[in-house]
N, CA, C and O atoms as CSV, one atom per row, in Angstrom:
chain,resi,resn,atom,element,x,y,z
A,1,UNK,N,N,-19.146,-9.087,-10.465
A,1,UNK,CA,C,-20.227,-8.397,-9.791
A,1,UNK,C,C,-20.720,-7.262,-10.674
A,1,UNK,O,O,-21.579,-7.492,-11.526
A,2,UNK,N,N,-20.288,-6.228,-10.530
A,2,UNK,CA,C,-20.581,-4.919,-11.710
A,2,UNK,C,C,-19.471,-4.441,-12.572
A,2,UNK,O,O,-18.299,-4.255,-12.242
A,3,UNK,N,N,-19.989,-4.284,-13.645
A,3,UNK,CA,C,-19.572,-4.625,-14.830
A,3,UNK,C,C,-18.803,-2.619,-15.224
A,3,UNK,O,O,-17.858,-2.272,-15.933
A,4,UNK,N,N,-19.669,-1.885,-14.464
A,4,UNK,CA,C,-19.227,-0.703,-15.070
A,4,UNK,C,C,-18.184,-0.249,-14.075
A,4,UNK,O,O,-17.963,-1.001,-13.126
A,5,UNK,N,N,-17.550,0.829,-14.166
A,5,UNK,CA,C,-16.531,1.250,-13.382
A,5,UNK,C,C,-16.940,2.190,-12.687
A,5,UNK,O,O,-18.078,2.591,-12.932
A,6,UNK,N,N,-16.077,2.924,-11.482
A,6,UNK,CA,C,-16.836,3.603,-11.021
A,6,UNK,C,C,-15.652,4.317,-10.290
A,6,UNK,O,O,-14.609,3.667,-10.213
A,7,UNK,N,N,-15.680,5.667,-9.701
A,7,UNK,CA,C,-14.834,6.731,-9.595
A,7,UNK,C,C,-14.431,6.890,-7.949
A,7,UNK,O,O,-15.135,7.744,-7.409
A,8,UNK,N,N,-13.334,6.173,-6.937
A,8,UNK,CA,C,-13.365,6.513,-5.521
A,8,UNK,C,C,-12.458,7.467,-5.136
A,8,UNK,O,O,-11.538,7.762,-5.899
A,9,UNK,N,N,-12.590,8.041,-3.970
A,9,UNK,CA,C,-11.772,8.511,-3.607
A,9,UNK,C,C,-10.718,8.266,-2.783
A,9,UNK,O,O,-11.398,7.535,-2.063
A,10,UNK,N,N,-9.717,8.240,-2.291
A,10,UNK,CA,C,-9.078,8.228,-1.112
A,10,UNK,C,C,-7.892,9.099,-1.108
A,10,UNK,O,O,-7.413,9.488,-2.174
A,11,UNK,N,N,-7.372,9.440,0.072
A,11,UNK,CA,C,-6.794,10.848,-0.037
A,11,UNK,C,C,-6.907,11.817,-0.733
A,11,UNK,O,O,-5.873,12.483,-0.707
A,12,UNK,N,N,-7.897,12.353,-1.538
A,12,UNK,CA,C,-7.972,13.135,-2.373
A,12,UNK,C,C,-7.431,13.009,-3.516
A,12,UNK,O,O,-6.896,13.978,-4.056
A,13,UNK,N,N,-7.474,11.741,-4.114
A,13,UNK,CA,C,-7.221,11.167,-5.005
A,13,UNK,C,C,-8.065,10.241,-5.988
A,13,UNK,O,O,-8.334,9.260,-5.295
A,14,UNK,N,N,-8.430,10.118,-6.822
A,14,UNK,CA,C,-9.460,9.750,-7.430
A,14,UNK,C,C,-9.074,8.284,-8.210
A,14,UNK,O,O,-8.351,8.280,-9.206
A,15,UNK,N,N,-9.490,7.385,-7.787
A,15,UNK,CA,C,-9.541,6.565,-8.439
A,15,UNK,C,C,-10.531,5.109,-9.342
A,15,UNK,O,O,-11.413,4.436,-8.807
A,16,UNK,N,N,-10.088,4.981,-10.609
A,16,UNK,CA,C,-11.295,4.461,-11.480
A,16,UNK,C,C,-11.108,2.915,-10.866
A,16,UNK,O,O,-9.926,2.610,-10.707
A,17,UNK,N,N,-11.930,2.051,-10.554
A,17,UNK,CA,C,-12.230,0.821,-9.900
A,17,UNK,C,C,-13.326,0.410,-10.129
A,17,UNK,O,O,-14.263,1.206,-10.193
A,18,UNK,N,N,-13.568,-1.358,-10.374
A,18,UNK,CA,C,-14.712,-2.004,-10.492
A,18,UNK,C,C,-14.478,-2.927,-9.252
A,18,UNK,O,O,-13.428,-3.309,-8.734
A,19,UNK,N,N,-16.117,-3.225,-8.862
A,19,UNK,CA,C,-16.209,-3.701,-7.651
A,19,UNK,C,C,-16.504,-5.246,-8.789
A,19,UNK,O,O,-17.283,-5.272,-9.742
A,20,UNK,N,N,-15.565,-6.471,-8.272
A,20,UNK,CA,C,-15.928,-7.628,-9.017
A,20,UNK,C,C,-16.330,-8.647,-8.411
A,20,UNK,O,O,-16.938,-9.608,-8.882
A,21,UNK,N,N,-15.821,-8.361,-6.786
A,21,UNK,CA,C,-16.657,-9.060,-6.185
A,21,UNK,C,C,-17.102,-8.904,-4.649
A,21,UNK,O,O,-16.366,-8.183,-3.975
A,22,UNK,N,N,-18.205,-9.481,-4.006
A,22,UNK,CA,C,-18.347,-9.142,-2.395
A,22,UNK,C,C,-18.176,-10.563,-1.592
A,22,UNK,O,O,-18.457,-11.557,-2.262
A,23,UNK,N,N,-17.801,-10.757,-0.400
A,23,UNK,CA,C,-17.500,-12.104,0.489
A,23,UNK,C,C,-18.655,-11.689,1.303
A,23,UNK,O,O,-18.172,-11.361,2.387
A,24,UNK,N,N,-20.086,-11.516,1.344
A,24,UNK,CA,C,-21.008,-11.299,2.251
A,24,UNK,C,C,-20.328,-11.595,3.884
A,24,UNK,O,O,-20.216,-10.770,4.791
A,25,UNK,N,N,-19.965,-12.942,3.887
A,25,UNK,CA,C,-20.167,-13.457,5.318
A,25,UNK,C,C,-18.825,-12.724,5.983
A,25,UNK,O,O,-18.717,-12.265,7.120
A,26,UNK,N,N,-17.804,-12.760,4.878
A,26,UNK,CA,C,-16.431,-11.762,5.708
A,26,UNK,C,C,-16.735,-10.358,5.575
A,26,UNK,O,O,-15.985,-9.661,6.259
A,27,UNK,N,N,-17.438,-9.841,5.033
A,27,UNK,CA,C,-17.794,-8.116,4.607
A,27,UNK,C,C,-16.357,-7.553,4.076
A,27,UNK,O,O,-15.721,-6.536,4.351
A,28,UNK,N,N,-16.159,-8.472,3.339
A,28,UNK,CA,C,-15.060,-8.144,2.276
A,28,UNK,C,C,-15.141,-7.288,0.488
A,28,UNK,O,O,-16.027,-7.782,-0.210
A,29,UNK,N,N,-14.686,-6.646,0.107
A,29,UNK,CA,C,-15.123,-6.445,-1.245
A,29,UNK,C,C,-13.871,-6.881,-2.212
A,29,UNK,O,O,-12.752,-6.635,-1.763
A,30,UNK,N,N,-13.937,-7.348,-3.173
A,30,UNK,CA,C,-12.620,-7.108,-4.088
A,30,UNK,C,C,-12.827,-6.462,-5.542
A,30,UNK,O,O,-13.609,-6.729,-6.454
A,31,UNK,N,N,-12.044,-5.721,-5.426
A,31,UNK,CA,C,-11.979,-4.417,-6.302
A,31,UNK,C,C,-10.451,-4.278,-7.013
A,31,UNK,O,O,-9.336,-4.320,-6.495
A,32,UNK,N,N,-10.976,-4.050,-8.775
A,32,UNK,CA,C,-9.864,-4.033,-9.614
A,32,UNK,C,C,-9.774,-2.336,-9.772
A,32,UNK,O,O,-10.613,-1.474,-10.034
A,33,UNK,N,N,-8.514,-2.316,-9.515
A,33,UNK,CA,C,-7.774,-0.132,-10.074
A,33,UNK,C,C,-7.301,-0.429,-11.257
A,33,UNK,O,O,-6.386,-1.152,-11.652
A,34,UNK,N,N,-8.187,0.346,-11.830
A,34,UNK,CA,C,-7.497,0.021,-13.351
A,34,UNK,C,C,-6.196,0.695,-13.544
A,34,UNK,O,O,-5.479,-0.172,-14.043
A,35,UNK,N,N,-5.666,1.535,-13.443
A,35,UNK,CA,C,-4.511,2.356,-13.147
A,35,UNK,C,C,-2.887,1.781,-12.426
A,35,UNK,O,O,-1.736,2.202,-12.544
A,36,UNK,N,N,-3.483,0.676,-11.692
A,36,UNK,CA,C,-2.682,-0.171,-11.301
A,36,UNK,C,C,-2.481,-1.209,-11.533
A,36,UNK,O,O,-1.431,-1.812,-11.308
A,37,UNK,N,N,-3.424,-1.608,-12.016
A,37,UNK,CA,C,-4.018,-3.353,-12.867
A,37,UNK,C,C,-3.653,-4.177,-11.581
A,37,UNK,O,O,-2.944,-5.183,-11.609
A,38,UNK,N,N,-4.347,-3.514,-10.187
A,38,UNK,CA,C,-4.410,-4.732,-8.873
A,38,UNK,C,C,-5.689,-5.282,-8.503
A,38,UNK,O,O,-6.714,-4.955,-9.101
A,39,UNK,N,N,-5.682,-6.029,-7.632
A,39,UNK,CA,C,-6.768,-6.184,-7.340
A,39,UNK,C,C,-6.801,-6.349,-5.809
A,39,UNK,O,O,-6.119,-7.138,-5.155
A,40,UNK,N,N,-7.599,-5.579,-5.409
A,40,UNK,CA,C,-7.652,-5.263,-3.814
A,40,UNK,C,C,-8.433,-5.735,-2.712
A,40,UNK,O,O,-9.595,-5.709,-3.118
A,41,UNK,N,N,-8.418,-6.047,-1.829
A,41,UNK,CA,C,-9.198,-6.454,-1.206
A,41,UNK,C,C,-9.433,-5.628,-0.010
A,41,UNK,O,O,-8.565,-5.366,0.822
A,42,UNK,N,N,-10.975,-5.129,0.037
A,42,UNK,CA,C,-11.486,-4.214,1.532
A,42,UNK,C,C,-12.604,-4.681,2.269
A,42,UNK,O,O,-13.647,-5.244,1.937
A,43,UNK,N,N,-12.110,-4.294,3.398
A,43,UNK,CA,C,-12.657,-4.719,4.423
A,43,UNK,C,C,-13.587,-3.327,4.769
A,43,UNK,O,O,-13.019,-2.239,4.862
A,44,UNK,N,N,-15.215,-3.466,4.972
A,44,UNK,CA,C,-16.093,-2.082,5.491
A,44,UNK,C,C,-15.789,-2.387,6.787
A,44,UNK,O,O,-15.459,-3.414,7.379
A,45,UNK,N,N,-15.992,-1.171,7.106
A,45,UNK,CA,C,-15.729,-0.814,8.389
A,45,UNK,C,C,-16.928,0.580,9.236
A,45,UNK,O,O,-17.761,1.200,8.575
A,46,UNK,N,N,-16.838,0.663,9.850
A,46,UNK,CA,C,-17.856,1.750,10.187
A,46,UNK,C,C,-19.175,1.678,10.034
A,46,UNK,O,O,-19.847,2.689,9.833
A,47,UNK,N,N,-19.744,0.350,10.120
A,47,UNK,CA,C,-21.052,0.328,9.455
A,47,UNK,C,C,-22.398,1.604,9.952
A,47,UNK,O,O,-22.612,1.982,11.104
A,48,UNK,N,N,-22.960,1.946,8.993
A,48,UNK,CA,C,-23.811,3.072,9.310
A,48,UNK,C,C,-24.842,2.475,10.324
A,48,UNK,O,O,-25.460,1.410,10.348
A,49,UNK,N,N,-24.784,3.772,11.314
A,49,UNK,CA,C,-25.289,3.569,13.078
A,49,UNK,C,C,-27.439,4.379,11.999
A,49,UNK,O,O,-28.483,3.734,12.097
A,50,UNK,N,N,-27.386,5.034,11.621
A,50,UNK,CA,C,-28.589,5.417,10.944
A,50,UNK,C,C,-28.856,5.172,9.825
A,50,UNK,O,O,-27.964,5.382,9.004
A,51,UNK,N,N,-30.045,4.687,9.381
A,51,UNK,CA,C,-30.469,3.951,8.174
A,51,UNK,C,C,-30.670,5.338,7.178
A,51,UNK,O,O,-31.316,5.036,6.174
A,52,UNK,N,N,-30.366,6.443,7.207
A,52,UNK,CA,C,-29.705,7.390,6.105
A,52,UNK,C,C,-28.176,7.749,5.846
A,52,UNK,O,O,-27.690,8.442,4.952
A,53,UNK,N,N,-27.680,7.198,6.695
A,53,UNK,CA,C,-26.183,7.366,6.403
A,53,UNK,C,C,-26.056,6.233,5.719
A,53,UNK,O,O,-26.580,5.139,5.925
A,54,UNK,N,N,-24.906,6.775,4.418
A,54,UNK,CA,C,-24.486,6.354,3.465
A,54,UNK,C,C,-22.403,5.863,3.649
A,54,UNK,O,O,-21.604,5.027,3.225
A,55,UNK,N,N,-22.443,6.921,4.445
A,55,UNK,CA,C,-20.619,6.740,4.588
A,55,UNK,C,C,-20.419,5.352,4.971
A,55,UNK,O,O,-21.240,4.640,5.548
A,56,UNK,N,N,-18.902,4.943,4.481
A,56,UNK,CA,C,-18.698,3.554,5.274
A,56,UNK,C,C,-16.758,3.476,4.774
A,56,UNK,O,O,-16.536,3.279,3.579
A,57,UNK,N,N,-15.783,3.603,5.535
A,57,UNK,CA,C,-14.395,3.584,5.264
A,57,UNK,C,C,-14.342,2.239,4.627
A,57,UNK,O,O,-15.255,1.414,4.674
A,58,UNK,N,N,-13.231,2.089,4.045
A,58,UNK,CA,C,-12.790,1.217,3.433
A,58,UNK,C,C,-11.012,0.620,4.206
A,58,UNK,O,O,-10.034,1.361,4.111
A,59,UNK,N,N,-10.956,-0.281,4.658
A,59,UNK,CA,C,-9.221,-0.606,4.911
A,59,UNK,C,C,-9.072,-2.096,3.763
A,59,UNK,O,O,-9.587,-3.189,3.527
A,60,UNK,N,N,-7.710,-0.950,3.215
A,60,UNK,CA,C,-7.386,-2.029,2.442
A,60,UNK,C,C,-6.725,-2.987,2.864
A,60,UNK,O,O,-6.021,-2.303,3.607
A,61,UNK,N,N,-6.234,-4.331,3.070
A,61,UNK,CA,C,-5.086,-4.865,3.956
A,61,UNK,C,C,-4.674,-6.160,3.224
A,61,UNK,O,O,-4.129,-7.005,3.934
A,62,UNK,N,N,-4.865,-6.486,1.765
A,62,UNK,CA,C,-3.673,-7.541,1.187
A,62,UNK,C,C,-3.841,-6.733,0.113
A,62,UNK,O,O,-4.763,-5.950,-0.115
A,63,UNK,N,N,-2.652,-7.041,-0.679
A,63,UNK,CA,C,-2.743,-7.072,-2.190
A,63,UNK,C,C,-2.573,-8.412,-3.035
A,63,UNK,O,O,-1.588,-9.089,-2.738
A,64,UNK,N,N,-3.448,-8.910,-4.104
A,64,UNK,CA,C,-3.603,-10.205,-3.902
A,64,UNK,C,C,-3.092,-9.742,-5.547
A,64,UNK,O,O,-2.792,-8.586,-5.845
A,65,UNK,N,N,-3.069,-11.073,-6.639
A,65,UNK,CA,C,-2.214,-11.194,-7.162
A,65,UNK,C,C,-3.463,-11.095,-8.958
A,65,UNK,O,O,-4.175,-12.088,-9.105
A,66,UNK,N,N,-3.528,-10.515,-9.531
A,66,UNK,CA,C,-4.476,-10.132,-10.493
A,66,UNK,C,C,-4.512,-10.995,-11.614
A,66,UNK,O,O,-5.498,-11.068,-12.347
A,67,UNK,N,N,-3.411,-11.695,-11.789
A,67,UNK,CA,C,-3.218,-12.573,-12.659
A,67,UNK,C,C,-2.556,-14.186,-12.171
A,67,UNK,O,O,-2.306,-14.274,-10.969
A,68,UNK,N,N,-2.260,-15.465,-13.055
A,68,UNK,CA,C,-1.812,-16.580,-12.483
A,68,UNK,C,C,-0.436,-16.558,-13.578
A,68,UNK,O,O,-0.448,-16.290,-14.780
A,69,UNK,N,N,0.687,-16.924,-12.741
A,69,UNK,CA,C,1.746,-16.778,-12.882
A,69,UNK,C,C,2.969,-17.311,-11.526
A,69,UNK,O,O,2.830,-17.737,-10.379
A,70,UNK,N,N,4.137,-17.008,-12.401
A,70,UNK,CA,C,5.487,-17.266,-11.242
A,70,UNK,C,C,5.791,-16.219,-10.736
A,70,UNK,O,O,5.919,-15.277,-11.518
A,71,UNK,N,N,5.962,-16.027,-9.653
A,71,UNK,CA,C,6.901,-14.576,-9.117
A,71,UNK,C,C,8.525,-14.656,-9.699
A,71,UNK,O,O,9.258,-15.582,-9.354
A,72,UNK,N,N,8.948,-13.656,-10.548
A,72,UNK,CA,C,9.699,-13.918,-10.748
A,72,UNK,C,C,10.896,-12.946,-10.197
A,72,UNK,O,O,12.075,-13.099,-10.516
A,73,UNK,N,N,10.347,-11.789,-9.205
A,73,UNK,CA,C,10.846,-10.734,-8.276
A,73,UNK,C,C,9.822,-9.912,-7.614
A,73,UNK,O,O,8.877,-9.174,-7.893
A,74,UNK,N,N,10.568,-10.470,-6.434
A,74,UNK,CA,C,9.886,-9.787,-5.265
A,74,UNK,C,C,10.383,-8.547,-4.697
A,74,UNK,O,O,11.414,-8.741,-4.052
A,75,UNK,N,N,9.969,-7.243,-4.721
A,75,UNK,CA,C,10.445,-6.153,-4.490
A,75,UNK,C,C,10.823,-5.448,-3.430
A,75,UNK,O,O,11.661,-4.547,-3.438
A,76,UNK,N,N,10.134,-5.899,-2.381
A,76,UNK,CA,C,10.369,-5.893,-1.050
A,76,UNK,C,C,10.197,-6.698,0.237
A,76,UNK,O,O,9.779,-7.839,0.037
A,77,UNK,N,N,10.413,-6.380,1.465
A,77,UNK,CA,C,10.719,-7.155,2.398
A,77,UNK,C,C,9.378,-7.078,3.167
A,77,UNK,O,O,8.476,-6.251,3.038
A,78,UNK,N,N,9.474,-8.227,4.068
A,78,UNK,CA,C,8.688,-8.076,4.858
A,78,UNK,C,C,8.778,-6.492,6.170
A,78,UNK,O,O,9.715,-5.703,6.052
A,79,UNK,N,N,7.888,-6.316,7.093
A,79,UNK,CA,C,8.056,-4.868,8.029
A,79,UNK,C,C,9.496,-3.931,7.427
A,79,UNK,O,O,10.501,-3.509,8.000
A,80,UNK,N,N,8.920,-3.855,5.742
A,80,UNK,CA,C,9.550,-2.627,5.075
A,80,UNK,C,C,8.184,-1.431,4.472
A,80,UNK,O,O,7.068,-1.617,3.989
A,81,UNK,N,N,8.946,-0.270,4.794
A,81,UNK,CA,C,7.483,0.706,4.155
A,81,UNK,C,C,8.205,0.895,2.598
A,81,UNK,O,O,9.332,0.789,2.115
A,82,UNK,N,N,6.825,1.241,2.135
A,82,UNK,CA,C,7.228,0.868,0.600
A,82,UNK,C,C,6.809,2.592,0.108
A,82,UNK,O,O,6.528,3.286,1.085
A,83,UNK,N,N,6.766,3.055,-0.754
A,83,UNK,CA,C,6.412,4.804,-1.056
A,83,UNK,C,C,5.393,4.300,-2.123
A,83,UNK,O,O,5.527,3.116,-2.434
A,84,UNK,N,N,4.543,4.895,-2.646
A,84,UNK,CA,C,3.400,5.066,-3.709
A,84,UNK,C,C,3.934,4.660,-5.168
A,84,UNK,O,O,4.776,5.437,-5.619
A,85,UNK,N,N,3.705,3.951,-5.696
A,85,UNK,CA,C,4.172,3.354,-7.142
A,85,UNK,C,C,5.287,2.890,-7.222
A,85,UNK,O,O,5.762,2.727,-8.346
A,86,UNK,N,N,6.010,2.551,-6.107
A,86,UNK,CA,C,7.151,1.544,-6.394
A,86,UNK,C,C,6.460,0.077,-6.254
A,86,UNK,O,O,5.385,-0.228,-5.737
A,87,UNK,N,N,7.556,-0.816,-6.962
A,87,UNK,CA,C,7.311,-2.380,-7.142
A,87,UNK,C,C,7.144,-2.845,-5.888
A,87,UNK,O,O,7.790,-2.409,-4.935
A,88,UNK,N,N,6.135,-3.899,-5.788
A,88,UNK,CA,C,5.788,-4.792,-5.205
A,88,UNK,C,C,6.393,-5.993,-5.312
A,88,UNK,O,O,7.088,-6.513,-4.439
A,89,UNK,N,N,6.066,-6.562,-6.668
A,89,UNK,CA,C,6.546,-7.874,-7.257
A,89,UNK,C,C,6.103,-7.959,-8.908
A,89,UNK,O,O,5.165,-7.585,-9.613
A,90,UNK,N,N,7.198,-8.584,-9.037
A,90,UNK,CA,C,6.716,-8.964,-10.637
A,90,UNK,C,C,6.573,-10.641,-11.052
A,90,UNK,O,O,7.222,-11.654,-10.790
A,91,UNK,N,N,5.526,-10.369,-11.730
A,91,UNK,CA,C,4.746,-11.887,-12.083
A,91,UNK,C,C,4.949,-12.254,-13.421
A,91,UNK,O,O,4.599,-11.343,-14.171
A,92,UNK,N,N,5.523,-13.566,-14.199
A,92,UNK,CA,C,5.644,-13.890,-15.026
A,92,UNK,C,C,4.333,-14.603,-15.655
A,92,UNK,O,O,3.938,-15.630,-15.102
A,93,UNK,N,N,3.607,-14.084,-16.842
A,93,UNK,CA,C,2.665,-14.953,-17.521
A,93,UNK,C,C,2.435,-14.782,-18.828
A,93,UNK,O,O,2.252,-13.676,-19.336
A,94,UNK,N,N,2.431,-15.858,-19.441
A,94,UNK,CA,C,2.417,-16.021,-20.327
A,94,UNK,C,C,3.474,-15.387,-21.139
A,94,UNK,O,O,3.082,-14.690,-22.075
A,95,UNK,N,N,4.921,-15.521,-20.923
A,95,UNK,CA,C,5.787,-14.722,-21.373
A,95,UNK,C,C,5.831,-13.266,-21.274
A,95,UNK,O,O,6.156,-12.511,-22.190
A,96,UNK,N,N,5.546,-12.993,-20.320
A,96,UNK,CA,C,5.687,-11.227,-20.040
A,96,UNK,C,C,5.545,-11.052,-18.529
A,96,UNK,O,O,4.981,-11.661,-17.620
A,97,UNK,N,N,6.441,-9.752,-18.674
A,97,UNK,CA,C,6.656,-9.512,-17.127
A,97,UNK,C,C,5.521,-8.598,-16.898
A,97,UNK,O,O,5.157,-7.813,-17.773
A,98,UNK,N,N,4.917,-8.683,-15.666
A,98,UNK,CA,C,3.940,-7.565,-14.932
A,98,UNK,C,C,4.179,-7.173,-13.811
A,98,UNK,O,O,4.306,-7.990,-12.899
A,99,UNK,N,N,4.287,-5.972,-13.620
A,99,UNK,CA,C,5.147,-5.555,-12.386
A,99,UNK,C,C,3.521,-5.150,-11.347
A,99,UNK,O,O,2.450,-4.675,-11.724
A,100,UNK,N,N,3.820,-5.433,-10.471
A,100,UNK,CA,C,2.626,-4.557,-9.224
A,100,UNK,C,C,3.227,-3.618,-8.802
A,100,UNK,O,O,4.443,-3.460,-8.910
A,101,UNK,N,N,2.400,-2.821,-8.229
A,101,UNK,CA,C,3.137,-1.372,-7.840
A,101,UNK,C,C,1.869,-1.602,-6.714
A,101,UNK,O,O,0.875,-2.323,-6.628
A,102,UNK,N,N,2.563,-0.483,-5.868
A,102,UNK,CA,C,2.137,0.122,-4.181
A,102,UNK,C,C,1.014,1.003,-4.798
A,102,UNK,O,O,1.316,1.605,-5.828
A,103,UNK,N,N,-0.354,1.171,-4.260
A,103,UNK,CA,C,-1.236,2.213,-4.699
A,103,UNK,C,C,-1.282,2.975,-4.323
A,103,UNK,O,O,-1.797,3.933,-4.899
A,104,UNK,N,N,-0.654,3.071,-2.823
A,104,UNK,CA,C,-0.414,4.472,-1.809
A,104,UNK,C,C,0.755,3.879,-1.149
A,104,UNK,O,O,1.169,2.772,-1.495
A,105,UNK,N,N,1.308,4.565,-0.212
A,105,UNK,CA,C,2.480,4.527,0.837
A,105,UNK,C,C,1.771,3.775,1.874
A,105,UNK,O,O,0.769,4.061,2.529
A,106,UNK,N,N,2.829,2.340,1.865
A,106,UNK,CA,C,2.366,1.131,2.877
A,106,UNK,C,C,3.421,0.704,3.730
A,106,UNK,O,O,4.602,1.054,3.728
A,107,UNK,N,N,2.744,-0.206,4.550
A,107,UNK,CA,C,3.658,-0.947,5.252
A,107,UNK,C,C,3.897,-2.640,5.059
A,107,UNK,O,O,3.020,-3.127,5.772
A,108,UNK,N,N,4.597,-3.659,4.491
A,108,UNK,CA,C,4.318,-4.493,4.554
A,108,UNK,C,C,4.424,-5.614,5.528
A,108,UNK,O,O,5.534,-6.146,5.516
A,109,UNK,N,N,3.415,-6.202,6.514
A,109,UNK,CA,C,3.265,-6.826,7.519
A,109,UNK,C,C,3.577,-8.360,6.966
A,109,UNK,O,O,4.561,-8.927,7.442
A,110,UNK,N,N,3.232,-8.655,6.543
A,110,UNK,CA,C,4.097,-10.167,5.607
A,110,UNK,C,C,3.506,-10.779,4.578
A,110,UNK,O,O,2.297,-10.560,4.643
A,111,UNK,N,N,3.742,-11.340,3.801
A,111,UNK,CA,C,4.596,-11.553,2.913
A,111,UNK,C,C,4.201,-13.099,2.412
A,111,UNK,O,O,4.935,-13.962,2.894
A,112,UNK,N,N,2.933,-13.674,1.333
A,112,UNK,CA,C,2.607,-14.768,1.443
A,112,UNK,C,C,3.647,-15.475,0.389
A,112,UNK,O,O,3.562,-16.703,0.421
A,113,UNK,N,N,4.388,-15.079,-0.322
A,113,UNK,CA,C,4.439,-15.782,-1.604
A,113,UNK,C,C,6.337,-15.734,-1.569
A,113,UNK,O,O,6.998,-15.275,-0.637
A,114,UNK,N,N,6.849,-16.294,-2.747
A,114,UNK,CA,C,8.766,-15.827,-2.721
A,114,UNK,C,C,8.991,-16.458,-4.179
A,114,UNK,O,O,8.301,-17.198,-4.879
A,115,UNK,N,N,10.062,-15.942,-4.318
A,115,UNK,CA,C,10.602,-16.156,-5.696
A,115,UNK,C,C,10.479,-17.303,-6.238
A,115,UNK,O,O,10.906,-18.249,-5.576
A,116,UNK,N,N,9.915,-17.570,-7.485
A,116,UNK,CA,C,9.340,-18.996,-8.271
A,116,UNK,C,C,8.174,-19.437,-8.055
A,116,UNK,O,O,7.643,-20.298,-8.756
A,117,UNK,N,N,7.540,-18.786,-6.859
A,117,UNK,CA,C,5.827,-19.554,-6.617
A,117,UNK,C,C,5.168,-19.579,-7.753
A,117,UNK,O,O,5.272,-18.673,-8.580
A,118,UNK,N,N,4.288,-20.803,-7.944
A,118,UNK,CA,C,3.081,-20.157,-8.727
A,118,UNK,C,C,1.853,-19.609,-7.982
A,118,UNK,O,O,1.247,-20.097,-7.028
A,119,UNK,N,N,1.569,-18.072,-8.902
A,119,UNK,CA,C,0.317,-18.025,-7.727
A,119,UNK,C,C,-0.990,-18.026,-9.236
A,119,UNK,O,O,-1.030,-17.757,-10.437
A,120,UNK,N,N,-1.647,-18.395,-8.413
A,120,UNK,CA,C,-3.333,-18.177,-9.348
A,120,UNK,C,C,-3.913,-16.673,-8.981
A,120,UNK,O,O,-3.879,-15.993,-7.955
A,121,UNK,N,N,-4.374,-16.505,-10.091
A,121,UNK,CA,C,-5.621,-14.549,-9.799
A,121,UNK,C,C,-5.982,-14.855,-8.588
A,121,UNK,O,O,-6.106,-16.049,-8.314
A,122,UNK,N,N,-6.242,-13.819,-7.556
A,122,UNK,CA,C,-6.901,-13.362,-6.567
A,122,UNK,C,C,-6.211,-13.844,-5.362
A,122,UNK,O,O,-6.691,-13.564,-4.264
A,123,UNK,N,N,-5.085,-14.571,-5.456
A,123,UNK,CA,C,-4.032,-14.859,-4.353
A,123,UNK,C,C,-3.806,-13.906,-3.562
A,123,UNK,O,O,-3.954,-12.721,-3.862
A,124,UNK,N,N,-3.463,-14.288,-2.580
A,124,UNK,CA,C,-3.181,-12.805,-1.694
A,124,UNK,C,C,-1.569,-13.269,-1.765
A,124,UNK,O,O,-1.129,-14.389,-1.502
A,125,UNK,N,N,-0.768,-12.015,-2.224
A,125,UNK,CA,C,0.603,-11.872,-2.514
A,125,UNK,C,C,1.220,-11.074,-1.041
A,125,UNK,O,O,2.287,-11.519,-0.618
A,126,UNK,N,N,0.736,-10.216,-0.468
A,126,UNK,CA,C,1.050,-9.523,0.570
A,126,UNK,C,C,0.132,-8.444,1.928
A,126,UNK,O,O,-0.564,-7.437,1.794
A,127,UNK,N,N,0.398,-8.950,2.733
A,127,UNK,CA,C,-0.490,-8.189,4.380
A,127,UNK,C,C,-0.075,-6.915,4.230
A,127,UNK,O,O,1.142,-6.748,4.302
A,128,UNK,N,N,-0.666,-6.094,4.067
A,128,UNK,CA,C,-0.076,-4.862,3.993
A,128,UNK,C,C,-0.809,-3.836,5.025
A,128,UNK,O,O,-1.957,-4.108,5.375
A,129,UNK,N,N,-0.305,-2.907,5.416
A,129,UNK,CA,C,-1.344,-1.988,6.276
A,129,UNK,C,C,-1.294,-0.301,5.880
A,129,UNK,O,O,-0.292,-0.012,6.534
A,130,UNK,N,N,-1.588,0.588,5.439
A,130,UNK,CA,C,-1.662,1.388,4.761
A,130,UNK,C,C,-0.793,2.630,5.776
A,130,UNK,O,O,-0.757,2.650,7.006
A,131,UNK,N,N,-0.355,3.288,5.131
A,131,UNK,CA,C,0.918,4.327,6.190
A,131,UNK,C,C,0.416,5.648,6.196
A,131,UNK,O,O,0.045,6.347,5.254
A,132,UNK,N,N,0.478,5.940,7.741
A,132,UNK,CA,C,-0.592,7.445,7.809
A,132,UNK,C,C,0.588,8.419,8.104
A,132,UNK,O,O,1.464,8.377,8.968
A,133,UNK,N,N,0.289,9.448,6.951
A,133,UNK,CA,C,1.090,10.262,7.194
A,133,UNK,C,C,1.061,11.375,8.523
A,133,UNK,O,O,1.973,12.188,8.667
């Protein structure tokens, strides 16, 4: 979709992300963090009630899988909360390990994939629901 990157926020936290692609009919976006090397998938929400409002939340709710590969460790459990930059799972490709990491403090609701799968880019690896402090 767009090619340049672009600067979001959430919690007061700034992060660099390209929007690569949109699901019109689901009002889905998927978006790469470069910082994390994931790729995310959001759902808008809040759609603007006045044709000058610009705001619109974002819920993130899988983390899908950025590359095609084997799982070769899965880091956590299903209805386990996970803390901010710990492992997710690590994916074997092309001879190298790539670890995923948590982008914020989550919850994971379940759990598509298990040790040895192959998954292809943009898989959804895990339901996750984001943890309010």
């Amino acid at each position: 979709m767009g090619k340049s990157a672009i600067n979001i926020k959430i919690d007061k936290k700034i992060y660099k992300v390209r929007i690569i692609d949109y699901d019109q009919q689901k009002d889905i976006l998927f978006i790469y963090v470069f910082n994390t090397n994931q790729i995310i998938t959001c759902s808008l929400l809040d759609k603007p009630k006045h044709k000058d409002s610009q705001k619109q939340d974002l819920l993130c709710d899988c983390i899908v899988s950025p590359i095609s590969g084997r799982i070769i460790r899965l880091h956590v459990s299903q209805n386990s909360h996970v803390a901010k930059n710990a492992p997710l799972v690590t994916i074997e490709s092309m001879k190298m390990e790539n670890e995923i990491r948590a982008p914020f403090d989550l919850f994971v609701k379940s759990i598509s994939i298990s040790n040895g799968h192959l998954v292809k880019k943009d898989q959804v690896l895990l339901i996750i629901e984001k943890s309010h402090e």
